[in-house]
C-alpha positions as CSV (number, residue, x, y, z in Angstrom):
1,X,9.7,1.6,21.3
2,X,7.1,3.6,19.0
3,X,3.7,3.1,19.4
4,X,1.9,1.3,16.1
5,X,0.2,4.7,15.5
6,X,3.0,6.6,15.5
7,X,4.4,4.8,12.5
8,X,5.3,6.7,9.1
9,X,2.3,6.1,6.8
10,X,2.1,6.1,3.2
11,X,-1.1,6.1,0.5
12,X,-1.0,3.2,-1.9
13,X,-1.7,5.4,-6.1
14,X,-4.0,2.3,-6.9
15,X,-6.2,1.4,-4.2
16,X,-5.9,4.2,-1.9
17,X,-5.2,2.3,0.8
18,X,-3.5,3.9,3.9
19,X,-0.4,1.6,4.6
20,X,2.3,1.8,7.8
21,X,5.9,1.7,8.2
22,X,7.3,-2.0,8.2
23,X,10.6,-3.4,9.5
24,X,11.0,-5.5,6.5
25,X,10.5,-2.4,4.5
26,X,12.9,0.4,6.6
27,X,15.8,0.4,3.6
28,X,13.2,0.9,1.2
29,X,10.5,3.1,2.7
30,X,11.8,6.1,0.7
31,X,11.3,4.5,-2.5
32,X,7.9,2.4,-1.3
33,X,4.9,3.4,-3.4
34,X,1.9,0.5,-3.5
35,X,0.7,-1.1,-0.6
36,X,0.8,-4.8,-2.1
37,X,2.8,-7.1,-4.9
38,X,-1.2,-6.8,-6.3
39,X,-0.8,-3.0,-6.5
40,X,2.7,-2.5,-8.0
41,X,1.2,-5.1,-10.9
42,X,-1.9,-3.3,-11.7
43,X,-3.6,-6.4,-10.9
44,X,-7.8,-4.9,-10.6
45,X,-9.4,-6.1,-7.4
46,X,-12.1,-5.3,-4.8
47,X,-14.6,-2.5,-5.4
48,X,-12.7,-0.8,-8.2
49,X,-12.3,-4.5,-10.1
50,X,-15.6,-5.3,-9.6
51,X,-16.8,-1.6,-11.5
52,X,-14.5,-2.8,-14.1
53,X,-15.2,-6.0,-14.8
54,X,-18.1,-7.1,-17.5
């Protein structure tokens, strides 16, 4: 078994959120760039959003 912190780790373009290898996502993990449905839609949120919005 591999320890959690050993897990493949990617960086999510939009957020910049550091996000780990999932089961659900071993078949795509190759191809896996955003971190959340959120971040792959361009959808603003958190510090960034709040800069952003009016």
């Amino acid at each position: 078994m591999i320890a959690k912190r050993d897990l493949p780790k990617k960086m999510c373009p939009v957020c910049g959120r550091e996000f780990s290898w999932r089961r659900t996502w071993a078949r795509d993990w190759p191809q896996l760039r955003y971190c959340s449905d959120a971040c792959r839609k361009g959808t603003p949120r958190g510090r960034a959003a709040q800069s952003i919005a009016p």
